[in-house]
C-alpha positions as CSV (number, residue, x, y, z in Angstrom):
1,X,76.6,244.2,95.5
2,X,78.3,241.7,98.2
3,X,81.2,242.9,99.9
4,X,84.7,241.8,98.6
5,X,86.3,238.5,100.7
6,X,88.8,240.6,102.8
7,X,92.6,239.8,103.2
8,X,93.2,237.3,105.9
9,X,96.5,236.2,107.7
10,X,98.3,233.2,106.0
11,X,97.9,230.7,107.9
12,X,100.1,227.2,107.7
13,X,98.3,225.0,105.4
14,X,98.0,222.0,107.4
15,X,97.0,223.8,110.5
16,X,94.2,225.3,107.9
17,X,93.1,221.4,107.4
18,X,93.5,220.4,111.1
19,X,90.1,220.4,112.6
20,X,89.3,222.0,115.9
21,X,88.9,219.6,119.0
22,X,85.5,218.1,119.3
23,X,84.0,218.3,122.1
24,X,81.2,215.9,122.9
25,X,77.9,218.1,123.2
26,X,75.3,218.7,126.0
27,X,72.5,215.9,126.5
28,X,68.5,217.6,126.7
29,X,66.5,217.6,129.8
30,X,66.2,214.1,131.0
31,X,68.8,213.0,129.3
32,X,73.0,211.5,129.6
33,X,75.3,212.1,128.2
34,X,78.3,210.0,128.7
35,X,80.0,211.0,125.8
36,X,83.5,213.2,127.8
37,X,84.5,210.2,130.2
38,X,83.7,212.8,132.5
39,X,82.8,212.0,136.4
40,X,79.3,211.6,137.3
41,X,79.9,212.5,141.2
42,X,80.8,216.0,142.6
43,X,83.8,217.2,143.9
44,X,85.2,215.5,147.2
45,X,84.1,217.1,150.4
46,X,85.8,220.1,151.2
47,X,87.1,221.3,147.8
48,X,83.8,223.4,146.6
49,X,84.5,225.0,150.3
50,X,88.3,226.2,149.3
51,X,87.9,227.2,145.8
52,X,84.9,229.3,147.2
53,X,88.0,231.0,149.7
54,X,90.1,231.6,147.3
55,X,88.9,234.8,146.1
56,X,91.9,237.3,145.5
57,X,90.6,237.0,141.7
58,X,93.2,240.4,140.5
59,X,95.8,238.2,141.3
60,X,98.2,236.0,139.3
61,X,98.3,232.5,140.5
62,X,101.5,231.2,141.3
63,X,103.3,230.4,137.9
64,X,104.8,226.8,139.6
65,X,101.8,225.9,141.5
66,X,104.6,225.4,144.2
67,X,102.0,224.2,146.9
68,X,100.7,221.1,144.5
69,X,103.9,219.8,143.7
70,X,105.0,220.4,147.0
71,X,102.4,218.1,148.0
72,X,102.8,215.6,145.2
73,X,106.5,215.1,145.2
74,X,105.6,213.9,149.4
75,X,103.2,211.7,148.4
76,X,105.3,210.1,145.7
77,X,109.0,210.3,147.4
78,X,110.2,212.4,144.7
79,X,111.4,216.4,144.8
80,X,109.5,219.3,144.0
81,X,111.4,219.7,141.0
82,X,110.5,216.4,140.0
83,X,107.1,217.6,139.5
84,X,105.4,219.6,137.0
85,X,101.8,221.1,136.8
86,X,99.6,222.0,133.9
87,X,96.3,222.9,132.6
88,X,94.8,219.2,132.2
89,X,97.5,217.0,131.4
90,X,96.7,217.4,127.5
91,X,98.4,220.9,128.3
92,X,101.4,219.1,129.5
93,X,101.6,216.4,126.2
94,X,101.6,219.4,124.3
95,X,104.4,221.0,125.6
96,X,106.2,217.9,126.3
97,X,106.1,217.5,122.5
98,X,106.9,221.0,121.5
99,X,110.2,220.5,123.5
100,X,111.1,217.4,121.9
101,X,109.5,217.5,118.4
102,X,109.7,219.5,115.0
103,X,110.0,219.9,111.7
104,X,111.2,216.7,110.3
105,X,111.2,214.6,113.7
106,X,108.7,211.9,114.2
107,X,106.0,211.1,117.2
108,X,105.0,207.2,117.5
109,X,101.7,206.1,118.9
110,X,98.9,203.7,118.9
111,X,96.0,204.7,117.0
112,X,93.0,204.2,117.5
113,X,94.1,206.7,120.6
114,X,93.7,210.1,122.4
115,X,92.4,212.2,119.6
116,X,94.4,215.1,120.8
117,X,97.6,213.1,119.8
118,X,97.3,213.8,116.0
119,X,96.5,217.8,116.6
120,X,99.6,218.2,119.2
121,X,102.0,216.4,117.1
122,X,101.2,218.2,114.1
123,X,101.1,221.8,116.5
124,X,104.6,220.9,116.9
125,X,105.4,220.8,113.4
126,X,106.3,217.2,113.7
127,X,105.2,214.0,111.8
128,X,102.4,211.8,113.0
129,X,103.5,208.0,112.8
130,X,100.3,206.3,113.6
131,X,100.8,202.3,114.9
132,X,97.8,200.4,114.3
133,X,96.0,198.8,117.6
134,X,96.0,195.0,118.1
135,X,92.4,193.4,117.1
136,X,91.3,193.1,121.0
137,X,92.1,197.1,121.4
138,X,95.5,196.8,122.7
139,X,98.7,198.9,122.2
140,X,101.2,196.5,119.1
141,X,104.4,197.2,121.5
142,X,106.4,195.1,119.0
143,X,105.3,197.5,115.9
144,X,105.6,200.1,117.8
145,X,109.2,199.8,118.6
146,X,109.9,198.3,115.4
147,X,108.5,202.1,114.2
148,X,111.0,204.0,116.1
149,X,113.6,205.4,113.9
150,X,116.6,208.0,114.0
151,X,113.8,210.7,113.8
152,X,111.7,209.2,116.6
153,X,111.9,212.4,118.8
154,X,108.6,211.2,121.3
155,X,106.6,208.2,122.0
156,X,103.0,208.3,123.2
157,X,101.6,205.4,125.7
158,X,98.1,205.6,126.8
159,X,97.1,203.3,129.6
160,X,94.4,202.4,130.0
161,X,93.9,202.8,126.1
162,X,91.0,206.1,125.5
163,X,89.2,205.1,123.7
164,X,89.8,201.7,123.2
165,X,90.6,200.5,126.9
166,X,93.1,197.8,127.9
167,X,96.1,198.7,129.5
168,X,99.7,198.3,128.8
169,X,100.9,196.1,131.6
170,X,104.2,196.5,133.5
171,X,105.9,193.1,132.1
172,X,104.9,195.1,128.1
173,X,105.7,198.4,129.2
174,X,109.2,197.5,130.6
175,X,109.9,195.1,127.9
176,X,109.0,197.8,125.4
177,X,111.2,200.4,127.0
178,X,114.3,198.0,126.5
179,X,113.9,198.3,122.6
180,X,113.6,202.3,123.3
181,X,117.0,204.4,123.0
182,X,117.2,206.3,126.1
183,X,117.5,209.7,124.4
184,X,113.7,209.4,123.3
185,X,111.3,210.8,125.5
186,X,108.5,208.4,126.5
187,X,105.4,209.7,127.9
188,X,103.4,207.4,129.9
189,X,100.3,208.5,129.4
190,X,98.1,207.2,132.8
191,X,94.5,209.3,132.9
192,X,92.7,206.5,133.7
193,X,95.1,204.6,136.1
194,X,92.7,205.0,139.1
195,X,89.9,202.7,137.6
196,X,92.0,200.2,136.0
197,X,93.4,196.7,137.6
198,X,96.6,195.2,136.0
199,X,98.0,198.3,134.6
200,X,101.6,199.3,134.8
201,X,101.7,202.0,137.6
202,X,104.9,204.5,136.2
203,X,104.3,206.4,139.5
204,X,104.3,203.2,142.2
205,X,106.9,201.5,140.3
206,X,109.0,204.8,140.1
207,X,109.9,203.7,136.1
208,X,111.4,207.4,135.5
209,X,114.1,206.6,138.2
210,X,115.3,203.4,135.9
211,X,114.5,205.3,132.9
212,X,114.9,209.1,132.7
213,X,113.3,209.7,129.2
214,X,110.1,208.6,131.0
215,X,107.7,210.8,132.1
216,X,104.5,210.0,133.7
217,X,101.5,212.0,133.4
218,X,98.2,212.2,135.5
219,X,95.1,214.1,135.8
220,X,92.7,215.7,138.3
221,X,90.3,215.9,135.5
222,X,88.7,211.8,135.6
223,X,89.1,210.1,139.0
224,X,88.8,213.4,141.4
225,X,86.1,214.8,139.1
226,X,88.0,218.2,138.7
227,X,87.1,218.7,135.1
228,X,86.1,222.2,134.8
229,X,89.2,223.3,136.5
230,X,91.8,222.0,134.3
231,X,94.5,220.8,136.6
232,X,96.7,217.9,135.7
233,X,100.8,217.0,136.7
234,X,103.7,214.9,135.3
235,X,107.2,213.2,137.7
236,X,109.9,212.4,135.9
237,X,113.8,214.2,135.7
238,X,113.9,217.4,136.7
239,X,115.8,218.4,133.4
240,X,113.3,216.6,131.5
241,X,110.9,218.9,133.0
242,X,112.5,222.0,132.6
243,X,112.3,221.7,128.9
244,X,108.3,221.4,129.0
245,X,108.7,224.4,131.7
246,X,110.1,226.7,129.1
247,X,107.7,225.6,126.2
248,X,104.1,225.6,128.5
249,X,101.9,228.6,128.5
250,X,102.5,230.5,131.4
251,X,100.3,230.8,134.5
252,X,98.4,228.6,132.7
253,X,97.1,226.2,136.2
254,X,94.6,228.8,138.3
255,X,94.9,229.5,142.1
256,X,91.4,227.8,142.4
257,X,92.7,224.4,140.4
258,X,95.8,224.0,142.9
259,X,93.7,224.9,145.9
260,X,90.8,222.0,144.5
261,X,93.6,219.8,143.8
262,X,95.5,220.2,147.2
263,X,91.8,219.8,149.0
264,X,90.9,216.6,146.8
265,X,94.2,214.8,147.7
266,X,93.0,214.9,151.4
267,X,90.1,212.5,151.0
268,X,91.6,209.6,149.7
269,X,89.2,207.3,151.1
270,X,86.8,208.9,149.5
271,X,88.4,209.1,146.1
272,X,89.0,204.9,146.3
273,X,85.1,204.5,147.2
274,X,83.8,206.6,144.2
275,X,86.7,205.1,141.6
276,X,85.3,201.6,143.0
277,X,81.8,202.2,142.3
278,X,82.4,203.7,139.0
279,X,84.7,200.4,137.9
280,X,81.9,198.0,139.7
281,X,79.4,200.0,136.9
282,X,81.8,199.8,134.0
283,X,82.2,196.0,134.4
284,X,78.7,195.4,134.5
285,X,78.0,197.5,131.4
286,X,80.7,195.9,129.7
287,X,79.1,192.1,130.8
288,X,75.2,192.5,129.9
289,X,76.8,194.7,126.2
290,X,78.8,191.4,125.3
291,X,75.9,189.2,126.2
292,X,73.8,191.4,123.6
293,X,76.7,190.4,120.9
294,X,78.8,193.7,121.2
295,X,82.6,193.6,120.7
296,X,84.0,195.0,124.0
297,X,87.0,194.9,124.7
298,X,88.7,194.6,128.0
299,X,87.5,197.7,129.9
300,X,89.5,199.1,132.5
301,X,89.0,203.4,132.0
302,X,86.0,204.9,133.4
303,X,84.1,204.3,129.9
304,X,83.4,201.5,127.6
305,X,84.0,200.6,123.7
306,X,81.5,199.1,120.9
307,X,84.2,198.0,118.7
308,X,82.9,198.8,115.1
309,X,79.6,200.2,115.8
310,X,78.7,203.5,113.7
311,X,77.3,206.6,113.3
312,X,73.6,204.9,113.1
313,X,74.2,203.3,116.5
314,X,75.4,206.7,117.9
315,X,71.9,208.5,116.3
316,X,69.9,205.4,117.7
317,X,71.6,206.3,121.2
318,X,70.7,210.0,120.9
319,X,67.4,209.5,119.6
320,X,67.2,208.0,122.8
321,X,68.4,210.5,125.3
322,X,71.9,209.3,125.2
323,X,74.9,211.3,124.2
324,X,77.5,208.8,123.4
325,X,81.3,209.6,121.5
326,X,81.5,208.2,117.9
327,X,84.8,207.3,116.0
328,X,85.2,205.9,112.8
329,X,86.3,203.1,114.4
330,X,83.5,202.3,117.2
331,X,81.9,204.0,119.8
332,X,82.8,205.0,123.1
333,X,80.7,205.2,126.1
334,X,81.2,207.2,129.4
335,X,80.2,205.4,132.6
336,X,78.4,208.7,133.9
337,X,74.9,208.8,136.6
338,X,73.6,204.7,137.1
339,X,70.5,205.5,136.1
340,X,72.0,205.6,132.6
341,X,73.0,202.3,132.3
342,X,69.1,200.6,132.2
343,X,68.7,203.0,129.1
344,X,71.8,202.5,127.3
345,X,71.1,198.5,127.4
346,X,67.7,198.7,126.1
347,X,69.1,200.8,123.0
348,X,72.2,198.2,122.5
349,X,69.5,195.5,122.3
350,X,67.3,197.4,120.2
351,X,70.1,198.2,117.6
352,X,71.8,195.5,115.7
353,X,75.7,194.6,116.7
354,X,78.4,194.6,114.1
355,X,79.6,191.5,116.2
């Protein structure tokens, strides 16, 4: 006789339909896998070297990671205040939604898009409103604002686009923000700004200063190759920030991701050299894949996108040795080790485009 099904917690029913984050999965021995848009190349010189000294493990970290924005509000010409760290900057969407959004208010984005959006919008208890993408991969900035309502509570820009790739450039993104009211909060979404050319740069062009329902977030995780350690930071008004302050996990950014973040940002000749050779790779991916017939569009993150290829192209890619990220939509691809690239061309021209 089987034991009866015991009592569980009620849980809300569409956080009971929400499917757990997905992350892409190991590759075997001998194989890639460029499926996380994660960065093939250590961390910078020096930064294994502090994390290692930073030992006092029974201690809390510091709650502001003080130190980091310290240091990034110099090298931006903004206050401390004016900067905020979290766990990754996914961390930081999160709470910047839970400030802004609930029950009955609305969050407007381009989809296809970050897949966390849909998850953290509905965390919030907020409504999803999904903008479809342009043909070529590109954000609809005109549907988009013509989708803002009275409920709009958040907009979502991601630039350059994951997974898609093109960016929103700075003539778009300040044209869009001029059909914005200025009581919505606007996060500018930049992850991939390092690799990309032509973008719309929120931090150089200082567009929270004009605009104070902008905020613009950034990683450690892509271009400094800090992914394990989960470190990522928005600038924007301080009050702006203080609202994600108070909805953030606490001592949630480790004393081993500020002290790997503060190391990295002293070897930015460095940074500019590795970010330059992974773009050089990307481009020429994205060149010999569109003379094979694949619909890429304009790449300018560290990864590329086979517009409308499925899940047999993804098993034909792992059959191969090659973890790739499938979507319903396409397939994205991870610019990871160089040695990948000869493999992942011969399995593109081995597999029939949808092209």
């Amino acid at each position: 006789m089987s034991a009866p099904e015991p009592v569980l917690p009620r849980i809300r029913p569409e956080i009971a339909a929400l499917p757990p984050y997905r992350q892409g999965k190991a590759a075997g021995a001998g194989g890639f896998k460029v499926s996380s848009n994660e960065n093939p190349f250590p961390p910078l010189p020096g930064v294994v070297e502090a994390v290692q000294a930073a030992g006092e493990l029974n201690r809390y970290p510091d709650a502001t990671a003080a130190r980091l924005r310290e240091r990034l509000g110099e090298r931006y010409g903004v206050s401390a205040d004016a900067v905020i760290v979290g766990a990754g900057s996914v961390s930081l969407l999160a709470a910047f939604i839970q400030a802004a959004a609930g029950a009955g208010d609305e969050v407007v984005y381009a989809w296809r898009s970050f897949e966390a959006y849909p998850g953290l919008v509905l965390v919030a208890g907020a409504e999803n409103v999904q903008v479809p993408l342009l043909p070529d991969g590109r954000h609809d900035l005109d549907a988009m604002a013509a989708a803002v309502t009275e409920r709009t509570r958040v907009i979502l820009l991601c630039t350059p686009n994951n997974p898609t790739g093109p960016v929103i450039t700075s003539e778009e993104f300040h044209a869009f923000l001029a059909r914005v009211p200025a009581d919505v909060l606007v996060l500018l979404d930049e992850a991939y700004v390092e690799f990309a050319s032509g973008a719309v740069d929120g931090l150089r062009e200082r567009v929270f200063e004009a605009h104070p329902n902008v905020v613009v977030l950034r990683t450690f995780s892509k271009a400094y190759g800090l992914a394990a350690l989960r470190v990522g930071y928005g600038i924007g008004h301080p009050r702006v920030l203080d609202a994600a302050r108070s909805t953030a996990i606490p001592l949630s950014v480790t004393a081993h991701a500020e002290v790997a973040a503060l190391a990295s940002l002293d070897h930015a000749p460095e940074l500019a050299e590795r970010v330059a050779e992974i773009a050089a790779q990307r481009d020429t991916l994205a060149a010999a894949l569109r003379e094979l017939g694949w619909r890429v569009p304009d790449a300018q993150g560290n990864f590329v996108w086979l517009d409308g290829a499925g899940q047999t192209t993804a098993d034909a890619f792992e059959e191969a040795g090659i973890i790739v990220r499938p979507f319903p939509e396409g397939i994205r691809i991870s610019v990871g080790e160089p040695e990948a690239i000869a493999r992942i061309l011969e399995v593109a021209a081995a597999v029939a485009s949808p092209a």
